[in-house]
CHARMM internal coordinates of N, CA and C (Angstrom, degrees):
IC EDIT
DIST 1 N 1 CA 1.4576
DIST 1 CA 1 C 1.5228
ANGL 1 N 1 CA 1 C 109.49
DIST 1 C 2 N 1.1681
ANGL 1 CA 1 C 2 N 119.30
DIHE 1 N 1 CA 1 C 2 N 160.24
DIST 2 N 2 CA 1.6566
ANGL 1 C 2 N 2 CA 120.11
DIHE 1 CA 1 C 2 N 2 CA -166.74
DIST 2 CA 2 C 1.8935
ANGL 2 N 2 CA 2 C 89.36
DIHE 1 C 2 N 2 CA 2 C -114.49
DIST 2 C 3 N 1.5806
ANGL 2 CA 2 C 3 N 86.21
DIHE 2 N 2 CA 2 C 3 N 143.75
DIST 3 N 3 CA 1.3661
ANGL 2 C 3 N 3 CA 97.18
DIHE 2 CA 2 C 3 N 3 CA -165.46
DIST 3 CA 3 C 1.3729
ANGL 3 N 3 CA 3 C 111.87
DIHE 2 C 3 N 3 CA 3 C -87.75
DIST 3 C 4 N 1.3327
ANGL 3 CA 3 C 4 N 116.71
DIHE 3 N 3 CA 3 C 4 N 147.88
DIST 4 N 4 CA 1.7346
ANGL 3 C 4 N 4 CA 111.56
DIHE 3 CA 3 C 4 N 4 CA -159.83
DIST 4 CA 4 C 1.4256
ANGL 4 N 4 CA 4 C 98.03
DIHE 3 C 4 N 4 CA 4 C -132.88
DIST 4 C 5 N 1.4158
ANGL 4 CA 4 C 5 N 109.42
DIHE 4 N 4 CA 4 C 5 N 135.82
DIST 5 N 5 CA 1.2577
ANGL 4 C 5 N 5 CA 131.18
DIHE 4 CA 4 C 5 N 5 CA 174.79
DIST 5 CA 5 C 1.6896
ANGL 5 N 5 CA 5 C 102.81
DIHE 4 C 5 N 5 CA 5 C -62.48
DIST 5 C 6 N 1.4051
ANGL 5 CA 5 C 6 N 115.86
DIHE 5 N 5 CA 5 C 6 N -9.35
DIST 6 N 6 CA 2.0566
ANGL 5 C 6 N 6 CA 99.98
DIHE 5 CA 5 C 6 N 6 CA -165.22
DIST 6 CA 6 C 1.9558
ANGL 6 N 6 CA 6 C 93.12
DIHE 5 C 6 N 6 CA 6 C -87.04
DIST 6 C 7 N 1.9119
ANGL 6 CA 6 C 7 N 106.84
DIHE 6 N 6 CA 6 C 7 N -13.84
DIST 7 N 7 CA 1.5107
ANGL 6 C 7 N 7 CA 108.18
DIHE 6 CA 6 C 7 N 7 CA -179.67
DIST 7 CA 7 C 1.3428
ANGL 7 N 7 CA 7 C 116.16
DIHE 6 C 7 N 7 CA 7 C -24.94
DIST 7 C 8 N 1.9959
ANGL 7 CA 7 C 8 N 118.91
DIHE 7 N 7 CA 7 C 8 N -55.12
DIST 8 N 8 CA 1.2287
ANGL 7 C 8 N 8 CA 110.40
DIHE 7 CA 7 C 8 N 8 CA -134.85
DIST 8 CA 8 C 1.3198
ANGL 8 N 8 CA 8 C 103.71
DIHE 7 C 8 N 8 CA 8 C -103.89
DIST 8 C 9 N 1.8343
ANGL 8 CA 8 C 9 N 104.66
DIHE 8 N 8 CA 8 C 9 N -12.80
DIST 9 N 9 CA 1.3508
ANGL 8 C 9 N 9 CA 117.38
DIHE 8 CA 8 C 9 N 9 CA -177.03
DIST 9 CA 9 C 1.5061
ANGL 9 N 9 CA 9 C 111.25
DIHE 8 C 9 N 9 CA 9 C -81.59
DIST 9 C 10 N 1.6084
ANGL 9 CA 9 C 10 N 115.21
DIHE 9 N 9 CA 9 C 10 N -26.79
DIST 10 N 10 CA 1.5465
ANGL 9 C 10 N 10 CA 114.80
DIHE 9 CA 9 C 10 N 10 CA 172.72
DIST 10 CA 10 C 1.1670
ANGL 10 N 10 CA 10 C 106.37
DIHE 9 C 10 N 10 CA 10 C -57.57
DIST 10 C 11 N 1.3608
ANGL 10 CA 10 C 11 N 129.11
DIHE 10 N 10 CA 10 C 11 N -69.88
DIST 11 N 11 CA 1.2435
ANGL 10 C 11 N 11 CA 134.71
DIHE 10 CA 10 C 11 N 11 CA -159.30
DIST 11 CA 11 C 1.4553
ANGL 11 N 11 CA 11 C 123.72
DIHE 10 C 11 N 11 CA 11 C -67.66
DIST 11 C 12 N 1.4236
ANGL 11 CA 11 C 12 N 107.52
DIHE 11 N 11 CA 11 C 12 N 6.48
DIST 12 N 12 CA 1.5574
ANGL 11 C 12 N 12 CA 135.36
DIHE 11 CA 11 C 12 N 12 CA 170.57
DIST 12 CA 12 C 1.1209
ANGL 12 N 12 CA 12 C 111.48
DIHE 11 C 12 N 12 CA 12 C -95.15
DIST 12 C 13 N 1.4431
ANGL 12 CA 12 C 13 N 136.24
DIHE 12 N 12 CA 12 C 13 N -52.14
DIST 13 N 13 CA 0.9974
ANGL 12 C 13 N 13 CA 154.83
DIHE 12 CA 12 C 13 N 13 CA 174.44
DIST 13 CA 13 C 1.9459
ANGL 13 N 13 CA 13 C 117.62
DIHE 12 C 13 N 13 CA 13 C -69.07
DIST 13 C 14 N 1.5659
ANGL 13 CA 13 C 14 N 107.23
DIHE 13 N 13 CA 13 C 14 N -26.42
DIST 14 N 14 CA 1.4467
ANGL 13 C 14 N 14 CA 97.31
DIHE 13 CA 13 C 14 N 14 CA 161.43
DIST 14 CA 14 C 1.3345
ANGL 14 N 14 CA 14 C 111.09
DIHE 13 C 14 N 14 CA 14 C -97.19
DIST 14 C 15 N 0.9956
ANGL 14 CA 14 C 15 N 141.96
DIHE 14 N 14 CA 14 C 15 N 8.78
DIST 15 N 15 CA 1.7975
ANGL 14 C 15 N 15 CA 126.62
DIHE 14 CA 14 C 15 N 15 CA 153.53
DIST 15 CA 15 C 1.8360
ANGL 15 N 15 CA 15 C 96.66
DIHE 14 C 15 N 15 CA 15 C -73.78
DIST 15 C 16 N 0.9455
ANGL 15 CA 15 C 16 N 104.58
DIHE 15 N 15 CA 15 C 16 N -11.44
DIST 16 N 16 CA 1.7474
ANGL 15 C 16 N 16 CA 88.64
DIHE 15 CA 15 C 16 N 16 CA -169.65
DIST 16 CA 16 C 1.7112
ANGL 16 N 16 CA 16 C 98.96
DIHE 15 C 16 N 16 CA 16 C -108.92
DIST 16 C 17 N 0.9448
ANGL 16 CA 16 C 17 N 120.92
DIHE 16 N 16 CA 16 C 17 N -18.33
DIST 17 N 17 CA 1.7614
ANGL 16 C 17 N 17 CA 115.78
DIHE 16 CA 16 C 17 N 17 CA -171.58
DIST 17 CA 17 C 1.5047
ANGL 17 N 17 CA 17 C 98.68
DIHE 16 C 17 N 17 CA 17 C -140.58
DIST 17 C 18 N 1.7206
ANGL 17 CA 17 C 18 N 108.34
DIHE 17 N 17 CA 17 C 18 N 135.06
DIST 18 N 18 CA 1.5419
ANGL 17 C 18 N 18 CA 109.79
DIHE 17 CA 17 C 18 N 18 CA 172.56
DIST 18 CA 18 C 1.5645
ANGL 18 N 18 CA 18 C 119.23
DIHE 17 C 18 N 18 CA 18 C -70.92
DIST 18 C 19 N 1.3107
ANGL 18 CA 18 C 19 N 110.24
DIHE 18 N 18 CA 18 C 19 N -26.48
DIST 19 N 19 CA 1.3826
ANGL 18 C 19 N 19 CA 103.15
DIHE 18 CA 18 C 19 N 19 CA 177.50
DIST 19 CA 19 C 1.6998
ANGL 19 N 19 CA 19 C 103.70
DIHE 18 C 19 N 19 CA 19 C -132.34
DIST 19 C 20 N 1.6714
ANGL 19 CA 19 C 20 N 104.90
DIHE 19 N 19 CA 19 C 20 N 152.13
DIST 20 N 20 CA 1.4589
ANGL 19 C 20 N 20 CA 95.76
DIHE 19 CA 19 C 20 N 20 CA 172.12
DIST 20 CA 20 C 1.6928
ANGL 20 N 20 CA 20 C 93.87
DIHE 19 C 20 N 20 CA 20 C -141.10
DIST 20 C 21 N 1.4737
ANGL 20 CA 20 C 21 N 99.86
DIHE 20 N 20 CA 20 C 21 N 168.29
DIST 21 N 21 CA 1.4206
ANGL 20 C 21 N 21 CA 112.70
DIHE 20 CA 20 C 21 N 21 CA 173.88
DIST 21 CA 21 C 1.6475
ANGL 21 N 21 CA 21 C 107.97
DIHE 20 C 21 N 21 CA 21 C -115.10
DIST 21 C 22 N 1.1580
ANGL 21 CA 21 C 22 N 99.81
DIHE 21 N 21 CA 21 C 22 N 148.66
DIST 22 N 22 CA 1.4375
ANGL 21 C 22 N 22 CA 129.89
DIHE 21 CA 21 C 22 N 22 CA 174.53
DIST 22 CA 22 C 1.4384
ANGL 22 N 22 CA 22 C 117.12
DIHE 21 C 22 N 22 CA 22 C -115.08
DIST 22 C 23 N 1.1111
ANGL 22 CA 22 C 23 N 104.94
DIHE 22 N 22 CA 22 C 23 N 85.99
DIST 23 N 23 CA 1.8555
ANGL 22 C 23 N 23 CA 100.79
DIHE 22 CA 22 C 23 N 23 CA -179.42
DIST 23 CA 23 C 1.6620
ANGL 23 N 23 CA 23 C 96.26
DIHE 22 C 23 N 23 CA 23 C -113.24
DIST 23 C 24 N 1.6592
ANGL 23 CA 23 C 24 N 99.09
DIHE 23 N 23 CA 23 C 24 N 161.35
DIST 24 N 24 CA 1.4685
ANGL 23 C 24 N 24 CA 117.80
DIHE 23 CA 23 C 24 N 24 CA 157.36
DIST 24 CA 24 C 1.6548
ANGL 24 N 24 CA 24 C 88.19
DIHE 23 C 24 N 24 CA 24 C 175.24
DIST 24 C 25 N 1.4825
ANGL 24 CA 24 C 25 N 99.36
DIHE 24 N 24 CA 24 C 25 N -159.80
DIST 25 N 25 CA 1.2970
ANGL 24 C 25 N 25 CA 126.17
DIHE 24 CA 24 C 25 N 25 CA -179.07
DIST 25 CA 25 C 1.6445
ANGL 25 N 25 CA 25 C 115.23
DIHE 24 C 25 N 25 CA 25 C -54.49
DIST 25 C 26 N 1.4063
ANGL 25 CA 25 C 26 N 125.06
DIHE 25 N 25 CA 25 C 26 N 150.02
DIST 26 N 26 CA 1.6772
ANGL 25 C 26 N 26 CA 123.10
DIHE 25 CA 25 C 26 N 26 CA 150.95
DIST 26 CA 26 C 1.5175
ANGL 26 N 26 CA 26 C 102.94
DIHE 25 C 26 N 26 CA 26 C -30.61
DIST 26 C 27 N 1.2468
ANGL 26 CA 26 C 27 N 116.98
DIHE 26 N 26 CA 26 C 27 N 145.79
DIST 27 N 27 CA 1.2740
ANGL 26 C 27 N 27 CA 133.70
DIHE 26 CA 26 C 27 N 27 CA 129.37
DIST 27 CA 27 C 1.6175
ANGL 27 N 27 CA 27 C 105.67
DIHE 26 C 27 N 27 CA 27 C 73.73
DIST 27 C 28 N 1.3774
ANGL 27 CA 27 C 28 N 123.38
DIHE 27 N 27 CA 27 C 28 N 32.86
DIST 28 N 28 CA 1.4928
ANGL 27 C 28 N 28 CA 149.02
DIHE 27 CA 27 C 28 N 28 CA -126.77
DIST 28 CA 28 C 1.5730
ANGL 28 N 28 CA 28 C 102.81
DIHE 27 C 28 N 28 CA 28 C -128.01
DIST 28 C 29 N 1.5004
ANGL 28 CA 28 C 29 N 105.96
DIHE 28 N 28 CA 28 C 29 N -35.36
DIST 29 N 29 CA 1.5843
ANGL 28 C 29 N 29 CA 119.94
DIHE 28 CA 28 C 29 N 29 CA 166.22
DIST 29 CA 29 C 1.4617
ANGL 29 N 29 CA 29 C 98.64
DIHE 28 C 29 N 29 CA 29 C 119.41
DIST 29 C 30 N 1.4471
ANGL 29 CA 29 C 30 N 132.92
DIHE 29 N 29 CA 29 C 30 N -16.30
DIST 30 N 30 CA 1.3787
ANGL 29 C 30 N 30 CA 132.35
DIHE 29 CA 29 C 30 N 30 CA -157.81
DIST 30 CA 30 C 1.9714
ANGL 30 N 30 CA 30 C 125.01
DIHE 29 C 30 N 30 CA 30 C -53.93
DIST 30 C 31 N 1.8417
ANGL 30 CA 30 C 31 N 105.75
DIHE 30 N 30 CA 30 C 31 N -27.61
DIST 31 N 31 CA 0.9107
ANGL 30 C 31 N 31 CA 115.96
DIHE 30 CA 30 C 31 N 31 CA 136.21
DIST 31 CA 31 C 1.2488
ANGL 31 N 31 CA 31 C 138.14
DIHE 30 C 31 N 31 CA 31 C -34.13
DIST 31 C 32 N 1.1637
ANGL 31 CA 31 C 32 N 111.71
DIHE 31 N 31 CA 31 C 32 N -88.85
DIST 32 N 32 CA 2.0787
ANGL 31 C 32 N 32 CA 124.44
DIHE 31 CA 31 C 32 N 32 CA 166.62
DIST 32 CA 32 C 1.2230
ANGL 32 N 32 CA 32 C 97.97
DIHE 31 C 32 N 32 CA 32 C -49.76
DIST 32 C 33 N 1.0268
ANGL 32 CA 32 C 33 N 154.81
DIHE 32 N 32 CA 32 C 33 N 9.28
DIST 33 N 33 CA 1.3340
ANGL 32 C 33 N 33 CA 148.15
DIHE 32 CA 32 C 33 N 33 CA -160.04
DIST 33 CA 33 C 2.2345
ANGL 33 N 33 CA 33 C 91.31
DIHE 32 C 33 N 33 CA 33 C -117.93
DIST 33 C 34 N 0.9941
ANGL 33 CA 33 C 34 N 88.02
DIHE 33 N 33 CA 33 C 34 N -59.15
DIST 34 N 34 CA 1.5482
ANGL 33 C 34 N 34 CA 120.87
DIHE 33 CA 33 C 34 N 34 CA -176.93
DIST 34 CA 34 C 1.3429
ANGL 34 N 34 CA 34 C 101.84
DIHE 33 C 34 N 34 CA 34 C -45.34
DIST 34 C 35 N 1.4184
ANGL 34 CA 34 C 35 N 112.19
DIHE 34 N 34 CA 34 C 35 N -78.44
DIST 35 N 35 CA 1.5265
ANGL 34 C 35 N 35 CA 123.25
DIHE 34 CA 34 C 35 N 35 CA -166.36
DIST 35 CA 35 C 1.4685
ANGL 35 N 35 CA 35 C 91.39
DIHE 34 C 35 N 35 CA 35 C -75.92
DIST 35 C 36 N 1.7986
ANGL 35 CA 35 C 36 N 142.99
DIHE 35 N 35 CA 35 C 36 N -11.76
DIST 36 N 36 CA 1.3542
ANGL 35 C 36 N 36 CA 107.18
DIHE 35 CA 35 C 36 N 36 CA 163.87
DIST 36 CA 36 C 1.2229
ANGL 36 N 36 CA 36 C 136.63
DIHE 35 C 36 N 36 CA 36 C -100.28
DIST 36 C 37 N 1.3092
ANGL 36 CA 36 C 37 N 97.15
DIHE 36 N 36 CA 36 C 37 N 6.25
DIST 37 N 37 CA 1.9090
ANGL 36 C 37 N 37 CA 113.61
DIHE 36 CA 36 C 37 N 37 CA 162.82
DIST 37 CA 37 C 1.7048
ANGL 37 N 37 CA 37 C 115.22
DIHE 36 C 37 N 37 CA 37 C -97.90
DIST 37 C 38 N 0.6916
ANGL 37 CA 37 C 38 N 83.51
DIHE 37 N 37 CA 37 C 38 N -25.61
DIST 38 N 38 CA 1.8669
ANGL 37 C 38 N 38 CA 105.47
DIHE 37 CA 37 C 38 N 38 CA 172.94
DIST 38 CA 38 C 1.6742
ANGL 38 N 38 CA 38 C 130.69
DIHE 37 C 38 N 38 CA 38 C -85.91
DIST 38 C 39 N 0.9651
ANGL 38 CA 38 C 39 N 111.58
DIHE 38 N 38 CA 38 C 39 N 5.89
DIST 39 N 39 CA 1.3038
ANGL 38 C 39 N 39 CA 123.47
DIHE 38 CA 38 C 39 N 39 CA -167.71
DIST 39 CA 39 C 1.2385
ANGL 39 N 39 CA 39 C 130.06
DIHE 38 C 39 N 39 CA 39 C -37.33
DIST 39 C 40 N 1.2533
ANGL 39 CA 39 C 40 N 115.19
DIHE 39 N 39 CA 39 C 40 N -42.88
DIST 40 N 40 CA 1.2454
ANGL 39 C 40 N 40 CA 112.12
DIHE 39 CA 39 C 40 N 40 CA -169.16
DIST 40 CA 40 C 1.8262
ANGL 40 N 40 CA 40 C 103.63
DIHE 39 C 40 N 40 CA 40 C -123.42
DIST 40 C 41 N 1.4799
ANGL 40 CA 40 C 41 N 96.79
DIHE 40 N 40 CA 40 C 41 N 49.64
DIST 41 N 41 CA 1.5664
ANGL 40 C 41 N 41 CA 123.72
DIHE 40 CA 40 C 41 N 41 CA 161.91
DIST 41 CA 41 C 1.0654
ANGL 41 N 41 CA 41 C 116.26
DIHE 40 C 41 N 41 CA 41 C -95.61
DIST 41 C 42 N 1.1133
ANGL 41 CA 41 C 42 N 139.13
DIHE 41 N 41 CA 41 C 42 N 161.78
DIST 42 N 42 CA 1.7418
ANGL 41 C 42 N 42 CA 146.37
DIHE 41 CA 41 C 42 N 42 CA 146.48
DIST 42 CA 42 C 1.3911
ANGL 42 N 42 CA 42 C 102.19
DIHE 41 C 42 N 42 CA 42 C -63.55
DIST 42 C 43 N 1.4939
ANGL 42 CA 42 C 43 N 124.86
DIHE 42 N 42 CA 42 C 43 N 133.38
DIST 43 N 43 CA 1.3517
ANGL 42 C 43 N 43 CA 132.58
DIHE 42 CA 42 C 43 N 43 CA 156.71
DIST 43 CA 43 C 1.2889
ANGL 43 N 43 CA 43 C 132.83
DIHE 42 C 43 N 43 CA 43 C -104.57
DIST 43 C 44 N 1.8140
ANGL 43 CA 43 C 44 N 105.84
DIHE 43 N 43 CA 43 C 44 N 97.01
DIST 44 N 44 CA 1.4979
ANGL 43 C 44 N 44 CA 90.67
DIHE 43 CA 43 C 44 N 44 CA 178.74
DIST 44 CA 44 C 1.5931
ANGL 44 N 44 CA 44 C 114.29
DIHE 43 C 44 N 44 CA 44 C -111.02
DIST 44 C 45 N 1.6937
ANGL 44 CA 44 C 45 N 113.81
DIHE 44 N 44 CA 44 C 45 N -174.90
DIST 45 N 45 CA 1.1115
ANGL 44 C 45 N 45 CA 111.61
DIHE 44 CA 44 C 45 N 45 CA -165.78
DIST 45 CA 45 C 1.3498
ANGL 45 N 45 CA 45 C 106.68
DIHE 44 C 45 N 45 CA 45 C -146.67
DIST 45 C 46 N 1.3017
ANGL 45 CA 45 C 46 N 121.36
DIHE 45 N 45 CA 45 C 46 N 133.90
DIST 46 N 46 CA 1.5601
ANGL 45 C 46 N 46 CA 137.56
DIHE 45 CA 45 C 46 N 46 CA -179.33
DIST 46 CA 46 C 0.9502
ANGL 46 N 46 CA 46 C 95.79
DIHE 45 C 46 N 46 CA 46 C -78.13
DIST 46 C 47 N 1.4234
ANGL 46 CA 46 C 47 N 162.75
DIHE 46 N 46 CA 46 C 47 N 35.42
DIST 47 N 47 CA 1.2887
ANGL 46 C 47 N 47 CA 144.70
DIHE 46 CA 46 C 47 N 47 CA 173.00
DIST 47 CA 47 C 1.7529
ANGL 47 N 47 CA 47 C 92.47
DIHE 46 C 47 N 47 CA 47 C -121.50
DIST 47 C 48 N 1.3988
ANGL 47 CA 47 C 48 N 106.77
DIHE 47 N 47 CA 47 C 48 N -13.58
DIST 48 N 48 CA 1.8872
ANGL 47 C 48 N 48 CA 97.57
DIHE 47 CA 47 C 48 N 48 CA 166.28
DIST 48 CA 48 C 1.5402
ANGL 48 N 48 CA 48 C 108.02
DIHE 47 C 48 N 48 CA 48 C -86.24
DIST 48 C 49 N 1.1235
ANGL 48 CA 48 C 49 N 96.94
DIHE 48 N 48 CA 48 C 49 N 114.50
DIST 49 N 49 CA 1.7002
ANGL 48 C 49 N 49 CA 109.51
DIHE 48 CA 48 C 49 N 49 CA -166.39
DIST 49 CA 49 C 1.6702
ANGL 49 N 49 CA 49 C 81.27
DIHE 48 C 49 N 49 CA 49 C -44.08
DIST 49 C 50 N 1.4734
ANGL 49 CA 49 C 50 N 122.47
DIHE 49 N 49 CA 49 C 50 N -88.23
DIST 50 N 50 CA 1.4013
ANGL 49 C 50 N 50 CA 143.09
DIHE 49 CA 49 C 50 N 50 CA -153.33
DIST 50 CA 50 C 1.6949
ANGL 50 N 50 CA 50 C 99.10
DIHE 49 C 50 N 50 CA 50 C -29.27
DIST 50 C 51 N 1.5477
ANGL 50 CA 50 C 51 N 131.21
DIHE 50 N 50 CA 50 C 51 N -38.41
DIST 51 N 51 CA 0.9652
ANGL 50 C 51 N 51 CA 121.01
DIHE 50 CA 50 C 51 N 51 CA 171.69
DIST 51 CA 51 C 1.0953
ANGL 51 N 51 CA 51 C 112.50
DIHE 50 C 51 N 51 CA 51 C -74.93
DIST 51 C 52 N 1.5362
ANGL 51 CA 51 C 52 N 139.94
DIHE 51 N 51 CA 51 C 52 N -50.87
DIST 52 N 52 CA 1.6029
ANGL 51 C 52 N 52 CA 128.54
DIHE 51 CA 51 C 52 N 52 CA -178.64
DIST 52 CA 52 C 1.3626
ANGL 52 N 52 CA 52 C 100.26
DIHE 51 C 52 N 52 CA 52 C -55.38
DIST 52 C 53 N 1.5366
ANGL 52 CA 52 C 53 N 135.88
DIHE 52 N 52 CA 52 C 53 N -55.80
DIST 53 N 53 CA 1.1899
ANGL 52 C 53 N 53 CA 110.46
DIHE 52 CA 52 C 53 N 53 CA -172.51
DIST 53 CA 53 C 1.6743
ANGL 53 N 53 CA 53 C 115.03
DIHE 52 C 53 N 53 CA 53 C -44.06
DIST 53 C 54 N 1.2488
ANGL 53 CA 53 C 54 N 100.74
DIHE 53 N 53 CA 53 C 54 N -51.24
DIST 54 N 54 CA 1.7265
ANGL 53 C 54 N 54 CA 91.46
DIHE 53 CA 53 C 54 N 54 CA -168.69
DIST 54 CA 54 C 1.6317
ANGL 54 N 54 CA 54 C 106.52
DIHE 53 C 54 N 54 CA 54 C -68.62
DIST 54 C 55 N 0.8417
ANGL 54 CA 54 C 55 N 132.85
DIHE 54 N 54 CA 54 C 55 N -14.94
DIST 55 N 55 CA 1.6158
ANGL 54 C 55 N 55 CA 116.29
DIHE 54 CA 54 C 55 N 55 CA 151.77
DIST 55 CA 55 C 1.2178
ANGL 55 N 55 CA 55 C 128.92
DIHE 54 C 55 N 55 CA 55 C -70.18
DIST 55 C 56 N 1.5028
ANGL 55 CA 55 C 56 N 95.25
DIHE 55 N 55 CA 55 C 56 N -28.27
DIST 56 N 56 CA 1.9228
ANGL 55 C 56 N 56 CA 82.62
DIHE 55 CA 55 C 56 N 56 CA -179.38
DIST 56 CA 56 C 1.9448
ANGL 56 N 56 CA 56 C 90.72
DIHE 55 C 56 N 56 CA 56 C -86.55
DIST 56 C 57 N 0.6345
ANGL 56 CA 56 C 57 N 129.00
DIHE 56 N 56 CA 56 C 57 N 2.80
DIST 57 N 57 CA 1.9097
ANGL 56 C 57 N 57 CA 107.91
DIHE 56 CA 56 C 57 N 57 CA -175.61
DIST 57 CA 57 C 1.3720
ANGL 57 N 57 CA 57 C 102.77
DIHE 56 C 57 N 57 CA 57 C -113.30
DIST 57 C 58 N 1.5801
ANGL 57 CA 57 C 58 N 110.49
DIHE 57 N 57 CA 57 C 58 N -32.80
DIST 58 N 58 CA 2.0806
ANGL 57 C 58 N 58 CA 84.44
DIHE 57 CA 57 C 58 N 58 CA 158.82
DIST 58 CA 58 C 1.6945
ANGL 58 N 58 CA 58 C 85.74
DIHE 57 C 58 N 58 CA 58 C -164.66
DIST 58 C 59 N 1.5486
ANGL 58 CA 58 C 59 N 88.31
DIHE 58 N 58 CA 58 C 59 N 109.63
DIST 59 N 59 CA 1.6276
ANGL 58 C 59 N 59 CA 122.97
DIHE 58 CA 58 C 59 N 59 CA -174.48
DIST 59 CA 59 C 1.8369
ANGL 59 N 59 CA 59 C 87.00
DIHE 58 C 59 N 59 CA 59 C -68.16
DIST 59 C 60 N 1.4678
ANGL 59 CA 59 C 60 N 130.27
DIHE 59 N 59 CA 59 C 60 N -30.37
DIST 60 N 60 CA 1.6787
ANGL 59 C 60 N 60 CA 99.94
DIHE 59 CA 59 C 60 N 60 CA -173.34
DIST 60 CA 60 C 1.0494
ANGL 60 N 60 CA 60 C 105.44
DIHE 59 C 60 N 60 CA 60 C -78.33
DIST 60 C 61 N 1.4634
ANGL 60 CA 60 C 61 N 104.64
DIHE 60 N 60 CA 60 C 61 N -46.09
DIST 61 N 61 CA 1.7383
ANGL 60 C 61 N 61 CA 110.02
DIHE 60 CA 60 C 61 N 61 CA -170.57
DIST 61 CA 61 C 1.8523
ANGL 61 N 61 CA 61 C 98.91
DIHE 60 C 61 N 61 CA 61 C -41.94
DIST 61 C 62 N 1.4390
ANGL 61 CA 61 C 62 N 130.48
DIHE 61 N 61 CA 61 C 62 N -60.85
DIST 62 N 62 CA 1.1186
ANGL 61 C 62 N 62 CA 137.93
DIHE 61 CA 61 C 62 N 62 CA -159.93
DIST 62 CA 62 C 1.7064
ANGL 62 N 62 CA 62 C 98.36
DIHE 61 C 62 N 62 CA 62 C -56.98
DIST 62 C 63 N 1.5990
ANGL 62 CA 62 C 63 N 124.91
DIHE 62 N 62 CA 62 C 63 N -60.40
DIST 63 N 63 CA 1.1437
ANGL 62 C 63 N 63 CA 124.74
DIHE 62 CA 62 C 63 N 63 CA 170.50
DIST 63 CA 63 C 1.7566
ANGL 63 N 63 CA 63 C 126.70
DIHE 62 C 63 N 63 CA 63 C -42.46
DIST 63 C 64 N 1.1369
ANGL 63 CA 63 C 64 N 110.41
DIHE 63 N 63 CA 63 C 64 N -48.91
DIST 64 N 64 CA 1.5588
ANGL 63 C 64 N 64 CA 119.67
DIHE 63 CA 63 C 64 N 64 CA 175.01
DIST 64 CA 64 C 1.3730
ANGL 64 N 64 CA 64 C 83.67
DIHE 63 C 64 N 64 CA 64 C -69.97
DIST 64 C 65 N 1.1858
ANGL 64 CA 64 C 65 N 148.39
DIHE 64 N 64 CA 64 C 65 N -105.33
DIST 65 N 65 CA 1.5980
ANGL 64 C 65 N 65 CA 126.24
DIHE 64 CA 64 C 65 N 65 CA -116.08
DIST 65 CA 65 C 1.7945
ANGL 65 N 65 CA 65 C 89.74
DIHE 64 C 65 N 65 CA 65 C -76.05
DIST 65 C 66 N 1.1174
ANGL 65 CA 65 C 66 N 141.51
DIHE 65 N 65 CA 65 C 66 N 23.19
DIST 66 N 66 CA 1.7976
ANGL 65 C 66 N 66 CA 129.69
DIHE 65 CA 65 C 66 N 66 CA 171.09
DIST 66 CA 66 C 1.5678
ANGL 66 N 66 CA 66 C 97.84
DIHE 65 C 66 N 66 CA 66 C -130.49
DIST 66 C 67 N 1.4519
ANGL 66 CA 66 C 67 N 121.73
DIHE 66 N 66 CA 66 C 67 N 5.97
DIST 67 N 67 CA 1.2663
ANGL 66 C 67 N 67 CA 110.32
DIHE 66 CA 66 C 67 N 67 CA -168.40
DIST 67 CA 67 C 1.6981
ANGL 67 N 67 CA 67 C 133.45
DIHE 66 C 67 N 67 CA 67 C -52.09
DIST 67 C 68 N 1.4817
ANGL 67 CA 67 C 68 N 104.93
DIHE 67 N 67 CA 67 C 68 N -30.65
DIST 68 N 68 CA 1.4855
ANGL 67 C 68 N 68 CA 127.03
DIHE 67 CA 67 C 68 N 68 CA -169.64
DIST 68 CA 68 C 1.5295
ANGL 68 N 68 CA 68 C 98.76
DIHE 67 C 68 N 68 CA 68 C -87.85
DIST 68 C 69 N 1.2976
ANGL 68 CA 68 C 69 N 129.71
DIHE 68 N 68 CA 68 C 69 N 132.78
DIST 69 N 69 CA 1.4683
ANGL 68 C 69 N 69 CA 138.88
DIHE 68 CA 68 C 69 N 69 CA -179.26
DIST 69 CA 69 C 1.6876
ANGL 69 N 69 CA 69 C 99.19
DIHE 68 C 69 N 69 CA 69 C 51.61
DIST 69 C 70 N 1.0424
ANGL 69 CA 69 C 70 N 128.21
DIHE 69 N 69 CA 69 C 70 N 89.75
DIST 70 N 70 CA 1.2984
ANGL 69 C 70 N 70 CA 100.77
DIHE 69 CA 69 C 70 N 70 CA 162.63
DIST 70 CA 70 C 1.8693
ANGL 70 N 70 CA 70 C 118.62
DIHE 69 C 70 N 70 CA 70 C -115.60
DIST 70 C 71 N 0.9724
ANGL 70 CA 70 C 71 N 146.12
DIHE 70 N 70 CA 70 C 71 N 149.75
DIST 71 N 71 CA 1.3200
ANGL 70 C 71 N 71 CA 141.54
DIHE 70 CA 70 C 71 N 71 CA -169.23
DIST 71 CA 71 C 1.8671
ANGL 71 N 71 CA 71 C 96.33
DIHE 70 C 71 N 71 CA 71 C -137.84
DIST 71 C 72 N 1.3765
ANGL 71 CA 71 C 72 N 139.56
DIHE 71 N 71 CA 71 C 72 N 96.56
DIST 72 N 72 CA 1.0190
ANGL 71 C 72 N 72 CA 144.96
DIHE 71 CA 71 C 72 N 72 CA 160.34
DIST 72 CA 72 C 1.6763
ANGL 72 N 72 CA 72 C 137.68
DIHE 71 C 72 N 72 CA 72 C -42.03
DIST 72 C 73 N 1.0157
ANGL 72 CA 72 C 73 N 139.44
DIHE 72 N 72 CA 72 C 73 N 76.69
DIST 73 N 73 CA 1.3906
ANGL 72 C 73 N 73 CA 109.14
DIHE 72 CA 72 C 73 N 73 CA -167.07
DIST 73 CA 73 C 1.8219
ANGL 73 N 73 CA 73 C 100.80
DIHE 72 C 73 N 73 CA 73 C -92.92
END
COOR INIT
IC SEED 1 N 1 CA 1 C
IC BUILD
């Protein structure tokens, strides 16, 4: 993996904020980027319909059962 200057600033930035976003372009690295500062998070992903649905139709239910480690994509 190619080493990224956003490493030292993420991991600065999550002692200070519970959630953060990672945006840019497709195919940009923001993923791999994610799970390699993040490691020992759960990784999930909105692109499994079956999971966005169940967040969008009951966002607690979805929060309580992912609550512990969670890493969003």
């Amino acid at each position: 993996m190619i080493k990224r200057n956003l490493t030292k600033k993420l991991k600065e930035l999550s002692k200070k904020f519970p959630v953060l976003a990672v945006l840019g372009p497709r195919q940009s690295g923001k993923t791999t980027l994610s799970q390699a500062v993040f490691s020992k998070h759960t990784h999930l992903s909105f692109e499994d319909l079956e999971l966005r649905a169940f967040a969008q139709e009951d966002p607690q239910g979805f929060l309580k059962e992912h609550k512990s480690n969670m890493g969003l994509f």
